[in-house]
LUMPA-983361 format. One record per residue: residue in one letter; x, y, z of N, C-alpha, C, O, CB in turn. Coordinates in steps of 0.05 Angstrom, whole numbers, plus 32768, in hexadecimal, padded with zeros to 4 digits. Each point is the difference from the previous one (the first is absolute). Glycine has a CB too. Layout:
! LUMPA-983361
AXYZXYZXYZXYZXYZ ...
END
This chain:
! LUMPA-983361
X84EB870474A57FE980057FF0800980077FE38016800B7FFF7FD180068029 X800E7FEA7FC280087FFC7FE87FE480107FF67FEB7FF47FFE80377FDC8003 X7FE080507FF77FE880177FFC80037FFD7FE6801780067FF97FE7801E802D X7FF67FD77FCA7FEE80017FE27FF780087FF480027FF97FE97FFC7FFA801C X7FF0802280067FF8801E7FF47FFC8015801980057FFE80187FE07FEB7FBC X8014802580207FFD802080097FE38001800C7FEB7FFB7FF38036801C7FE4 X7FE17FF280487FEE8004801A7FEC800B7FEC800280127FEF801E7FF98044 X7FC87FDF7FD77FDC80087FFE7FFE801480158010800480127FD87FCB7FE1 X7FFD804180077FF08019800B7FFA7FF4801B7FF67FEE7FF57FF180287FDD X80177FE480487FF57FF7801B7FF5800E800480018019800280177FD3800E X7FCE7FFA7FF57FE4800E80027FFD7FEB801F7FEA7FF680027FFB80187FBC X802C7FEB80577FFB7FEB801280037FEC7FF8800F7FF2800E7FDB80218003 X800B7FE07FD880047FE2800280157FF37FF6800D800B7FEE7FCA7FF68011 X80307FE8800980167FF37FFD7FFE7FE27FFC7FFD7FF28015801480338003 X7FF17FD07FD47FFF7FE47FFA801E7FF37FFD8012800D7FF57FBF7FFC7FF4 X80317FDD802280147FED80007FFB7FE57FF27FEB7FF780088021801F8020 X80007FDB7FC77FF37FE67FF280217FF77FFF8016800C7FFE7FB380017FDE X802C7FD0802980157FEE80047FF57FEE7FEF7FF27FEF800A8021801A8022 X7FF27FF77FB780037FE87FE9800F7FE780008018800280027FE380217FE7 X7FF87FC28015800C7FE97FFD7FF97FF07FEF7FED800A7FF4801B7FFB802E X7FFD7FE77FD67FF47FE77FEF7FE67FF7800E7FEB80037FF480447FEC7FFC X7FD0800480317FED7FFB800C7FEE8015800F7FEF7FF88010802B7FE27FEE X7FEB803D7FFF7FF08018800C800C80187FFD801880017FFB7FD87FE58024 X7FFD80347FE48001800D7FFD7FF8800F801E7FEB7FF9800B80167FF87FC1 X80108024803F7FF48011801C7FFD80177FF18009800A7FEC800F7FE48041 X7FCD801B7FEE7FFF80257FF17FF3800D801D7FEC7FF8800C800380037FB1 X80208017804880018014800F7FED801E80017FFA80067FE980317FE18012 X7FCF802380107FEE801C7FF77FFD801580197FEB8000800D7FF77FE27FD0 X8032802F80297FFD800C80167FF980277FF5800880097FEB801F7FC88033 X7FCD803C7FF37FFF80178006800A800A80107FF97FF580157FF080067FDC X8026801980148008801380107FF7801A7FFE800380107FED801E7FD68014 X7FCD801F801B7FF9801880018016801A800A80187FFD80077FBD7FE77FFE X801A80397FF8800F800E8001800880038022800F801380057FDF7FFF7FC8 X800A7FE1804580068003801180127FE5800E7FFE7FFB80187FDB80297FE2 X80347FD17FF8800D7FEC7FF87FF97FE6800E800F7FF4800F8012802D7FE4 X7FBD7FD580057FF47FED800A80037FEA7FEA7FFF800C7FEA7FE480118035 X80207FC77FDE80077FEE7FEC7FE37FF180057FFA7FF68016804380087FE9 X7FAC80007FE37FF47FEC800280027FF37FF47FFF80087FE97FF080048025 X80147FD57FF47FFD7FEE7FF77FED7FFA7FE67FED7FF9800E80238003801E X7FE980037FC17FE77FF67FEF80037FE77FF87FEE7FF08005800B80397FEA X801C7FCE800580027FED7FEE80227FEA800D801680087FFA7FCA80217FD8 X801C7FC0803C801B7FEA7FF67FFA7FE580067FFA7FF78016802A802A7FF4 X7FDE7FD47FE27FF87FE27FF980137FF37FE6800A800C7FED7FC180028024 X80367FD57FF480147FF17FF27FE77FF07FED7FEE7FF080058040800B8025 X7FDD80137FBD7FE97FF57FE7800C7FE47FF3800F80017FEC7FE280348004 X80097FBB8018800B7FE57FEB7FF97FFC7FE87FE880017FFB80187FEA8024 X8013800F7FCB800580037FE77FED7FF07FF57FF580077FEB803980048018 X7FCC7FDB800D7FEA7FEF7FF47FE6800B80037FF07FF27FF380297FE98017 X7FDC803A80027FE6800C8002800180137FEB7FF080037FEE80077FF68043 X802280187FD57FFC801E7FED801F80017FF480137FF8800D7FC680298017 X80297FE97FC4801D800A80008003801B80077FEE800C800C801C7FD77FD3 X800C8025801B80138019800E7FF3801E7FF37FFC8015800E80397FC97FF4 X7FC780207FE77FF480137FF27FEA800480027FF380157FFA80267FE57FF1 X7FE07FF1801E7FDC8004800C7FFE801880277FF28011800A7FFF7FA47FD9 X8023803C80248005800B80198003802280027FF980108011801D7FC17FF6 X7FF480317FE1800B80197FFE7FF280107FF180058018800480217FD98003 X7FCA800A7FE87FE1800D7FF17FF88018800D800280157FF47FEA7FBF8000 X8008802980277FFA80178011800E80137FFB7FF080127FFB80057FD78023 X8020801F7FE1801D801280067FF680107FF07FFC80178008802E7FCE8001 X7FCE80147FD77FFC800E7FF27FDB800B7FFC7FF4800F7FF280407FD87FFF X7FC98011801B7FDC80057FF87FF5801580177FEA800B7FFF800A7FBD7FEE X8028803A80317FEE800C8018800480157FFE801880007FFE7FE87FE4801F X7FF880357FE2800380187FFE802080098018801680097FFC7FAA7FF97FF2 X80337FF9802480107FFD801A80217FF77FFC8013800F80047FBC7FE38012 X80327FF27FE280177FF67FFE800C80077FE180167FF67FFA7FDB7FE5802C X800580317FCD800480077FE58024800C7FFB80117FFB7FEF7FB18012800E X803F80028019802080047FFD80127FFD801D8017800580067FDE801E7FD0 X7FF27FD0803A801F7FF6801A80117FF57FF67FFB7FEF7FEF7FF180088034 X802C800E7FE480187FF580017FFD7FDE800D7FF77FF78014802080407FF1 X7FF97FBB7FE080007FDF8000801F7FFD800A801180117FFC7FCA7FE17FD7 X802A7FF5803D80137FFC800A7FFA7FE17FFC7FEC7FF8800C801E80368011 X800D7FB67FCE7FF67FFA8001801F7FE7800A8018800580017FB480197FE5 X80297FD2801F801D7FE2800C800E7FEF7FEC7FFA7FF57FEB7FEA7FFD803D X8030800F7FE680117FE97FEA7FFE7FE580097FFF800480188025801C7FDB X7FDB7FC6800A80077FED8017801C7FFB8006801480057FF27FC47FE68003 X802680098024801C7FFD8002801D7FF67FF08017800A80007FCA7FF68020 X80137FE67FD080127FF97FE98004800A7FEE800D7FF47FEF7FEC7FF28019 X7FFD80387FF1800280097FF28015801D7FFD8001800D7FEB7FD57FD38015 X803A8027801A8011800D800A80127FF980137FFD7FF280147FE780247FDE X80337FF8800580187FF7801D80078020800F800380167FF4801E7FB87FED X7FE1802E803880058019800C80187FFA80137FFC7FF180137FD180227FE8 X804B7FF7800280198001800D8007801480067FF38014800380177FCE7FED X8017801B801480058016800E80217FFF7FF6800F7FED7FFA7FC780138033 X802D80177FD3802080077FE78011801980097FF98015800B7FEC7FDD7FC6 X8032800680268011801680097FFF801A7FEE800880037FE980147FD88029 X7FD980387FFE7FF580167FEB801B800E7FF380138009800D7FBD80018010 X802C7FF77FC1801480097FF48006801A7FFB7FEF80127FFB800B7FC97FF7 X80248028800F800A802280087FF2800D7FE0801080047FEE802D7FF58035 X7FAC800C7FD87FF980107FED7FE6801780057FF28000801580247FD67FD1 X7FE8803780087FE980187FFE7FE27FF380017FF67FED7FF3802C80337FEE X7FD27FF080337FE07FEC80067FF97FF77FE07FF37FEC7FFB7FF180368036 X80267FF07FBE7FDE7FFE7FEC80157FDD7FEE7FF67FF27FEF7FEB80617FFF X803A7FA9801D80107FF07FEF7FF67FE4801780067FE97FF9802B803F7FED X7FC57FDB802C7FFD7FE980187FF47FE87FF980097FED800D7FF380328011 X7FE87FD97FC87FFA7FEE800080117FF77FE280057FE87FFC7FCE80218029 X803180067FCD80147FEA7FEC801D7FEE800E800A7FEB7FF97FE8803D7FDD X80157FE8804080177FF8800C7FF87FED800C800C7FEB7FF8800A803A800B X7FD97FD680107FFA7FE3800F7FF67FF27FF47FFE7FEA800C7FFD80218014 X7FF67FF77FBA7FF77FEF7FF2801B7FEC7FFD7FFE7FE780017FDB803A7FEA X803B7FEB8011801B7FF27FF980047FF08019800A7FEA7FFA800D803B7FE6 X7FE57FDE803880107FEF80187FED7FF2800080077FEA800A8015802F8013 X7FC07FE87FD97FF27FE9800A80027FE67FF17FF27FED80057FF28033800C X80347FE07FD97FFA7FE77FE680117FED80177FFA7FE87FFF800880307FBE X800E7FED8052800A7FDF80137FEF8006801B800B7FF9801580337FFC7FDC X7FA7801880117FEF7FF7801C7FEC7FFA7FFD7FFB7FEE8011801480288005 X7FD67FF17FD47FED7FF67FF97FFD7FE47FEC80107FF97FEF7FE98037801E X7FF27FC57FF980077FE47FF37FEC7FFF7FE47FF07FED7FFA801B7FF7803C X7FFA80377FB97FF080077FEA8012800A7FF38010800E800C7FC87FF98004 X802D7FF67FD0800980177FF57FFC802480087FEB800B800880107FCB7FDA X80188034801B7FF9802280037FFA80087FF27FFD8019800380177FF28010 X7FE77FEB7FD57FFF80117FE67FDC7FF880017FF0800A7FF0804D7FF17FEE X7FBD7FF780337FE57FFC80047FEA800880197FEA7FF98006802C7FE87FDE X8003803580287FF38006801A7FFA80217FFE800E800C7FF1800C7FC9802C X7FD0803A7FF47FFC800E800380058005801E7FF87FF480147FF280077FC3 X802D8026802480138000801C7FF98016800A800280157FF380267FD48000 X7FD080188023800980158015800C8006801B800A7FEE800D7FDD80147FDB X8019801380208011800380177FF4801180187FED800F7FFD80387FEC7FE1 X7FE8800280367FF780108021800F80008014800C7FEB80007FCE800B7FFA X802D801A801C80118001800A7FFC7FEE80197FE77FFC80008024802D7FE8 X80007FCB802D80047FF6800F800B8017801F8013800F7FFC7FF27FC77FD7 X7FF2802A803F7FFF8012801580267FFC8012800C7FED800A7FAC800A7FF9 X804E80247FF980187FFA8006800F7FF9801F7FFA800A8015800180107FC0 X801C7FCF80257FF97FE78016800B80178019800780187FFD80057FAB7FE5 X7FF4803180328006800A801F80267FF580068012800B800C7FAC7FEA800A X80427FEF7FDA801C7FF67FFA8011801A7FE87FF780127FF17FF27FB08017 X803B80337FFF800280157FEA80057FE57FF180077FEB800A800D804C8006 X7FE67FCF7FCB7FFE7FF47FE6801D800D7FEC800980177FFD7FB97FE6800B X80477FE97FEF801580117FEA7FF2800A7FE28008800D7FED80237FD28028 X7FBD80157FF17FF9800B7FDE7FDE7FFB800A7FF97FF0801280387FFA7FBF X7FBD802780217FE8800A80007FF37FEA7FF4800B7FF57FED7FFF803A8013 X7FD97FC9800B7FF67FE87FF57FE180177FFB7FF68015800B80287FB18013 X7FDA80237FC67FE4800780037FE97FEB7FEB800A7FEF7FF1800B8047801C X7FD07FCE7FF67FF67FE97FF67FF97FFF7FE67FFC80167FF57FF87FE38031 X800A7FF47FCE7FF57FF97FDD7FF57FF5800680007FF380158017800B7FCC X7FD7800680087FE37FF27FF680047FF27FE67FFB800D7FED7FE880178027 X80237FCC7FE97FFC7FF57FE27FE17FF07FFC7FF37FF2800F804780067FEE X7FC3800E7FED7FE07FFB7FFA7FFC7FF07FE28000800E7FEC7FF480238030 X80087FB17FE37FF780027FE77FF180167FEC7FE880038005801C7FD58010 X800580347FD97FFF80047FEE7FE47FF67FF67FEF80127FFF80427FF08003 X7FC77FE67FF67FE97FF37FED7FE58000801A7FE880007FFC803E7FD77FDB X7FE6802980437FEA7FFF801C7FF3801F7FFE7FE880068001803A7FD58028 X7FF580387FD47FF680197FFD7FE880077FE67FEB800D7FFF80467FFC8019 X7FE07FE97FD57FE980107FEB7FD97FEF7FFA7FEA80067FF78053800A7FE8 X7FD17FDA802D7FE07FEF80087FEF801180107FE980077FFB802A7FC8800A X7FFC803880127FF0801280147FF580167FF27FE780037FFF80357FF38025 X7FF7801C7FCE7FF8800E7FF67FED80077FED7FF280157FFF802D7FE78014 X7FE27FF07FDB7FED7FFC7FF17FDE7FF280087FED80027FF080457FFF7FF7 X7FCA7FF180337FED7FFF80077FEC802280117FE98008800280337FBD7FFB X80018044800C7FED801080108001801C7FF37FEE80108005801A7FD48028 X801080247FC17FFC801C7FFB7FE080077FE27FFB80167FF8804C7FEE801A X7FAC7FE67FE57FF5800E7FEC7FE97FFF801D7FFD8018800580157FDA7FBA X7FE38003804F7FEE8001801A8001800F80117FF27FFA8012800E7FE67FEB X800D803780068010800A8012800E80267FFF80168007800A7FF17FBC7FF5 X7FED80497FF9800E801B7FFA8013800B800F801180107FF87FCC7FF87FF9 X80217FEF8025800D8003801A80187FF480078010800980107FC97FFB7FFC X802C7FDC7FE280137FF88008801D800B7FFB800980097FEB7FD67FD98014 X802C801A8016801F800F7FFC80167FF1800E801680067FF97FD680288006 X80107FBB8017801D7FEE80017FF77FEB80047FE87FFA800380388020800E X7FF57FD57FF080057FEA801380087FFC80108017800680037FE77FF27FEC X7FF37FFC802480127FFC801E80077FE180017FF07FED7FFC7FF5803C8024 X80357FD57FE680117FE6800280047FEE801C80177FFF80088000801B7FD4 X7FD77FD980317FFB7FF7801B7FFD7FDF80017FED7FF67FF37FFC803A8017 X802A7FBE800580057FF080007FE67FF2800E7FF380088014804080067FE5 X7FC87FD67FF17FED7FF680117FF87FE17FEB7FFC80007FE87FF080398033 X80147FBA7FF180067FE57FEF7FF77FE3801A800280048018803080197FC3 X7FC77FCC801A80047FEA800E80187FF6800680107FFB7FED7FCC7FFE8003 X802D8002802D80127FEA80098021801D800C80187FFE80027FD07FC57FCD X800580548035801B8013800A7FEE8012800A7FE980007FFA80427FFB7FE3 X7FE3801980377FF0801A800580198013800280177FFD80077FBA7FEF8015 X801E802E7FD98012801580017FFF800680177FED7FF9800E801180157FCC X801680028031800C801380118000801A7FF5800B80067FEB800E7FD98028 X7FD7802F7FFD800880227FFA7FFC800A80187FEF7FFC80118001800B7FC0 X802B800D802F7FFD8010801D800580227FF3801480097FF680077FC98034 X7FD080397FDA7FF680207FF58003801480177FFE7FF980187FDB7FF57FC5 X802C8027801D7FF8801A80158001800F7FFB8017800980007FF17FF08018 X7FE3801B7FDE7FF28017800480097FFC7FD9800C80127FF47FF8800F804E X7FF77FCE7FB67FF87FFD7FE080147FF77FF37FFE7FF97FE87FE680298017 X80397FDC801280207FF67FF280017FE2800A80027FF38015801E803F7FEE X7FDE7FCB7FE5800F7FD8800180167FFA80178010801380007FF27FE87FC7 X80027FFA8044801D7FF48010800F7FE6800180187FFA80067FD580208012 X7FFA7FD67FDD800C7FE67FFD7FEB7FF27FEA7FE88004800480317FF98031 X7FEE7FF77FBA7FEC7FE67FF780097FE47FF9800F7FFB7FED7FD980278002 X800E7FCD8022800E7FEA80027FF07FE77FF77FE97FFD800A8030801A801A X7FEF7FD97FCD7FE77FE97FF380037FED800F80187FFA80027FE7800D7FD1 X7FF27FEB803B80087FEB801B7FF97FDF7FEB7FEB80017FF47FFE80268049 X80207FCC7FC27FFE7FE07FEC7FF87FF18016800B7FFE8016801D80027FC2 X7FC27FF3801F7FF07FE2800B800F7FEB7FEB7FF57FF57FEE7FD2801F8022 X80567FEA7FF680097FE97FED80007FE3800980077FEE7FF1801480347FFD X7FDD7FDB802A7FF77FE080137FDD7FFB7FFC7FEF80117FFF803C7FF98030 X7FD37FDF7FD07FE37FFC80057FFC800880197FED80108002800E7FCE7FE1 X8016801A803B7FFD8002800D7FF9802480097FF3800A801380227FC27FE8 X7FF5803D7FF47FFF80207FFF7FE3800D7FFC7FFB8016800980357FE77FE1 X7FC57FFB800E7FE9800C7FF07FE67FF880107FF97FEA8009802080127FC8 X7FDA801D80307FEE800080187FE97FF57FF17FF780097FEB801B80208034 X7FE67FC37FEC7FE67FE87FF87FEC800D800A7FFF8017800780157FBB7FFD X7FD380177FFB7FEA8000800C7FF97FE9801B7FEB7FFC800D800B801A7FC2 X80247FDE803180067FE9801D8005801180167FFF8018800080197FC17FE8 X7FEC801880297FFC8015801E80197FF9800080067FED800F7FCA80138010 X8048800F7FD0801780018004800B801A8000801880037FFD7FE77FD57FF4 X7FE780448012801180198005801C800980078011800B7FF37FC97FF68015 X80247FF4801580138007801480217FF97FF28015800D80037FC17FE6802A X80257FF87FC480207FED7FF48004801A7FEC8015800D7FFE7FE47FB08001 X7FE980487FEF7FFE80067FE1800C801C8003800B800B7FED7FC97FD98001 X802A802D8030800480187FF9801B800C8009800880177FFF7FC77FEC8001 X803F7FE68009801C8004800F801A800A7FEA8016800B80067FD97FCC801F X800780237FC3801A80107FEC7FF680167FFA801180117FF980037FCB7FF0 X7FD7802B80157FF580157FFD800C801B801C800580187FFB7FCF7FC37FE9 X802C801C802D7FFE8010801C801D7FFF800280078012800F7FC97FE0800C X803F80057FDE80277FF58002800880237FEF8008801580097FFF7F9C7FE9 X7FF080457FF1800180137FEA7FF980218005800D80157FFD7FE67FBF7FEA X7FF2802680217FF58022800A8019800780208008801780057FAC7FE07FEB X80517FFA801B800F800B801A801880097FF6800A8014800B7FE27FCD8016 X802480117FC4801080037FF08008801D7FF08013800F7FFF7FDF7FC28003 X7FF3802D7FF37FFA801B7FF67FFB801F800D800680167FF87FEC7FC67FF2 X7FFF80178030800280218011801780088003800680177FFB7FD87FE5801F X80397FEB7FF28017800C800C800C80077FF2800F801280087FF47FDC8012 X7FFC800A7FC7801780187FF07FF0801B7FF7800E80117FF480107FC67FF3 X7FCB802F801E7FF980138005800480178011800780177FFC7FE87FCC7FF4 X800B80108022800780108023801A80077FFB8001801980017FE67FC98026 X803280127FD3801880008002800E80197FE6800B801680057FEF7FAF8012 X7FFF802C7FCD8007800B7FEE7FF5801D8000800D80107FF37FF97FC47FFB X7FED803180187FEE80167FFA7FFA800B80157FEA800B800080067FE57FDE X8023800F803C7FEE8010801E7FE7800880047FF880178002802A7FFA8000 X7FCF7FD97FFF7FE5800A80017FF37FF0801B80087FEA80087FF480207FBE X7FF0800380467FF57FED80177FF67FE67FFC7FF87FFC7FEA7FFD80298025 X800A7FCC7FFD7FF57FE180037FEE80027FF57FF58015800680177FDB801F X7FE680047FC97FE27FF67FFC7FEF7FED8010800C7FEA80068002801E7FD2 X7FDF7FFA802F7FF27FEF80107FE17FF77FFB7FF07FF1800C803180238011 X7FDD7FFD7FCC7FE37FF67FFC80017FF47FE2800A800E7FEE7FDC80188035 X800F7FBE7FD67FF97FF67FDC7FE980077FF77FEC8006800D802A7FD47FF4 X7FEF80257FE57FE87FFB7FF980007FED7FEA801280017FEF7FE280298021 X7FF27FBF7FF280047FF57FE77FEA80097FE87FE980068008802C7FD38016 X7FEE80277FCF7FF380147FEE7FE87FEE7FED7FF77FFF7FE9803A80238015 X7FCD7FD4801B7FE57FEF7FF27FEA7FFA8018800C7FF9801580157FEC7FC4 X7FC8801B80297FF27FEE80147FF17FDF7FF67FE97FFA8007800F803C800D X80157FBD7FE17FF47FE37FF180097FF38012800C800A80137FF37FF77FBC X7FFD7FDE802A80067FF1801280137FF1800780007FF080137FE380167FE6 X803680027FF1800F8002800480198015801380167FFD800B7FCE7FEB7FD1 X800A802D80218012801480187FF77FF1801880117FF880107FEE803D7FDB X7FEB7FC780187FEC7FFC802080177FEE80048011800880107FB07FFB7FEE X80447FE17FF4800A7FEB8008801A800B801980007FFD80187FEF7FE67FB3 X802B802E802280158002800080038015801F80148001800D7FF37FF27FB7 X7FE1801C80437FFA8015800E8014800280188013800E80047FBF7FEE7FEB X801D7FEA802480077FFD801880207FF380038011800580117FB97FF77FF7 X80367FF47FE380287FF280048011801880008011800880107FEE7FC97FCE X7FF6803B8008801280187FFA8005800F80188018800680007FD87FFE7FD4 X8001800580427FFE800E8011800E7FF08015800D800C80107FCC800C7FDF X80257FD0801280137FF1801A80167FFC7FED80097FEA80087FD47FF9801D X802E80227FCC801C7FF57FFE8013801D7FFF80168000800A7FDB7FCC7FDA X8004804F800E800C80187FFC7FFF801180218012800F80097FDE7FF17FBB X7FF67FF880497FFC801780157FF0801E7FFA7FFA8011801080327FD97FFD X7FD080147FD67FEF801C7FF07FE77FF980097FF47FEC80078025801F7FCC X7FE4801180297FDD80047FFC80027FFE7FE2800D800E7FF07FDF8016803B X80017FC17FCE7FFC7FFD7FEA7FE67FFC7FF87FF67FEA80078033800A7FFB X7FC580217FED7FE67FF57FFB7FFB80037FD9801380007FF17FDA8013804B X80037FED7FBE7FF580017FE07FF280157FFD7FF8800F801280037FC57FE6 X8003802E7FF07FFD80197FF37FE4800180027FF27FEC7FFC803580177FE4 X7FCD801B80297FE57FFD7FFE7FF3801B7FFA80018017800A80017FC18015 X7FEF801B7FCB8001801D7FEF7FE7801480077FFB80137FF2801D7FD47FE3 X7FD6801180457FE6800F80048005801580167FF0801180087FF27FC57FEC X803E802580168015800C80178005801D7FEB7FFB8016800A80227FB38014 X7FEE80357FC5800480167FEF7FEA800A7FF77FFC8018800380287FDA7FF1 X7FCF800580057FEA800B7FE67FE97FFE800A7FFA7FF08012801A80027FC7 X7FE0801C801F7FD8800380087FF27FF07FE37FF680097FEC800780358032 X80077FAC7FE87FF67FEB7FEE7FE580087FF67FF48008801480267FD38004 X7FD580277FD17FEA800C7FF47FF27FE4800880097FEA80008008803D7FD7 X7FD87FE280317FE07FF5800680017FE97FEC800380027FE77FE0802E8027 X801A7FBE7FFE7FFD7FDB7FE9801B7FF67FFE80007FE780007FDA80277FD8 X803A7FFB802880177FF37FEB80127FED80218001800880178008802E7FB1 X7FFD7FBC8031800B7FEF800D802080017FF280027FF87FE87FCD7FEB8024 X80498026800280117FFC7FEF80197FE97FFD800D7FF780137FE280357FF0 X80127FCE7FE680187FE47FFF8014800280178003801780087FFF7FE87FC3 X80087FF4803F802180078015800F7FE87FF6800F7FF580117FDF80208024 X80127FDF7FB080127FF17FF8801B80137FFC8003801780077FD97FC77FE5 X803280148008801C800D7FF77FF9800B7FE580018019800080227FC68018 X7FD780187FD57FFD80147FE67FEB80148004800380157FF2800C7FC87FEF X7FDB8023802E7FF2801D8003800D801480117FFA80177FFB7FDD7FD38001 X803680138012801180068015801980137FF18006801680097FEC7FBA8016 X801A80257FCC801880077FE97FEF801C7FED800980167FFC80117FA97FFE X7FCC80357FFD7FF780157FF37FFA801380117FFE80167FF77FF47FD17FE9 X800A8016803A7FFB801A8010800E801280097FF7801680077FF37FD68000 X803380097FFA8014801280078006800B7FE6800B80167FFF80077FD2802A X7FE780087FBF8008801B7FE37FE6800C8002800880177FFB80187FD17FDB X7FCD801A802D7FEF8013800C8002801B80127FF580157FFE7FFD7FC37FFB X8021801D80198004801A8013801D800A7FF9800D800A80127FD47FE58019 X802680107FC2801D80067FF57FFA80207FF97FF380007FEB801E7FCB7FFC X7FF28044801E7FFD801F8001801780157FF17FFC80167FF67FED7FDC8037 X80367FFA7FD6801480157FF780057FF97FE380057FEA7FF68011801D8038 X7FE980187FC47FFD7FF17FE38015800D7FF17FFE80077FE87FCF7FEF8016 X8044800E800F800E80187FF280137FF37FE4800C800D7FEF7FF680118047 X7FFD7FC97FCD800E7FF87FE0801A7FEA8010800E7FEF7FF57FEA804E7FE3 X80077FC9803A80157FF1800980037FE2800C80177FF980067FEC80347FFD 
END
């Protein structure tokens, strides 16, 4: 997370927005004091109906949302997130020091990236030297963002950096709020890339290779129990497709994300379950703000 200003007043609500060229997502959750999450607001606004600043108008006019805290997305091309050998120096010396090791790993200038850092959960293997993750962030991606959403926005205070793009899917394996793995999976075959032909079953087999790939250095690296249940973080028709292969080729319980299972969805609203409303919703429920 890459924090930008200094924590708004929380009054419950919590908005998430995912800015693009072809759309804009926006998020709008409450949390009560008895820590019930409702839903109000998530839908994928296309740029050709409305632009972004229009989307975001409300923010400023609702009494309500007037200073929730904004949380808003980077896209994926627009950041690299790795993983580095953490350098023998003093925390507050940590991100100039990995600024220097990222100029031979990111495929951007550094002098054009916006860097940060987080620790990585320490392995179950023994390690000769301490790893942990970077964020490098365009630089010019950040201040676009910024400049769309902070004059809209009193509230806003980071960015959250979450992989999500055509022709790859991220991997993230979390617990109890700490990262453990994030892994970018590449559809670099045609044959790779999950269509709309009744070629699931073929389409989802590198997919299911990769994730089986991924648990086990989990499980292993990190002594932790088996996983056995997925989730895919979308319900479109694209997840539906991939559902059932996925599930005969891994052996998981694997289902999609469904967001009326979390939230007490408000009276009328039907909500998006694409992938970019989905992105703004998790910077929506982003709660820890401590700067870090």
């Amino acid at each position: 997370m890459l924090s930008l200003f200094q924590s708004s007043k929380r009054n419950g609500w919590h908005v998430g927005v995912f800015p693009s060229e072809r759309e804009t997502a926006l998020a709008i959750v409450r949390t009560t004091r008895s820590g019930r999450r409702i839903l109000r607001h998530c839908a994928v606004h296309p740029a050709v109906e409305i632009r972004a600043e229009h989307v975001l108008a409300p923010l400023n006019h609702n009494r309500q949302l007037a200073r929730a805290p904004v949380s808003a997305v980077l896209s994926a091309q627009d950041y690299q997130l790795v993983q580095v050998d953490a350098p023998d120096v003093q925390p507050s010396e940590m991100r100039s020091a990995v600024r220097w090791k990222l100029r031979e790993i990111i495929n951007f200038p550094v002098s054009e990236a916006v860097v940060d850092v987080f620790d990585i959960p320490e392995q179950a293997r023994y390690v000769d030297t301490r790893m942990i993750f970077a964020v490098a962030a365009h630089s010019d991606a950040v201040r676009r963002v910024v400049e769309l959403v902070k004059p809209r926005a009193r509230g806003f205070d980071v960015i959250a950096l979450i992989a999500l793009g055509e022709g790859f899917a991220q991997l993230l394996l979390t617990c109890q709020g700490i990262l453990y793995l994030a892994r970018r999976i590449e559809f670099t075959r045609q044959s790779d890339v999950i269509s709309l032909e009744d070629g699931a079953e073929k389409d989802s087999l590198p997919l299911a290779i990769e994730l089986q790939r991924s648990l086990d250095y989990y499980e292993s690296h990190f002594d932790r129990p088996p996983i056995t249940e997925i989730v895919i973080a979308a319900d479109d028709e694209q997840a539906q497709r991939v559902l059932a292969p996925l599930r005969s080729e891994t052996g998981l319980a694997v289902d999609t994300f469904n967001v009326r299972q979390l939230f007490n969805v408000e009276a009328g609203l039907e909500p998006d379950t694409h992938f970019a409303a989905l992105v703004a919703l998790g910077a929506a429920l982003r709660t820890n703000r401590s700067g870090t």
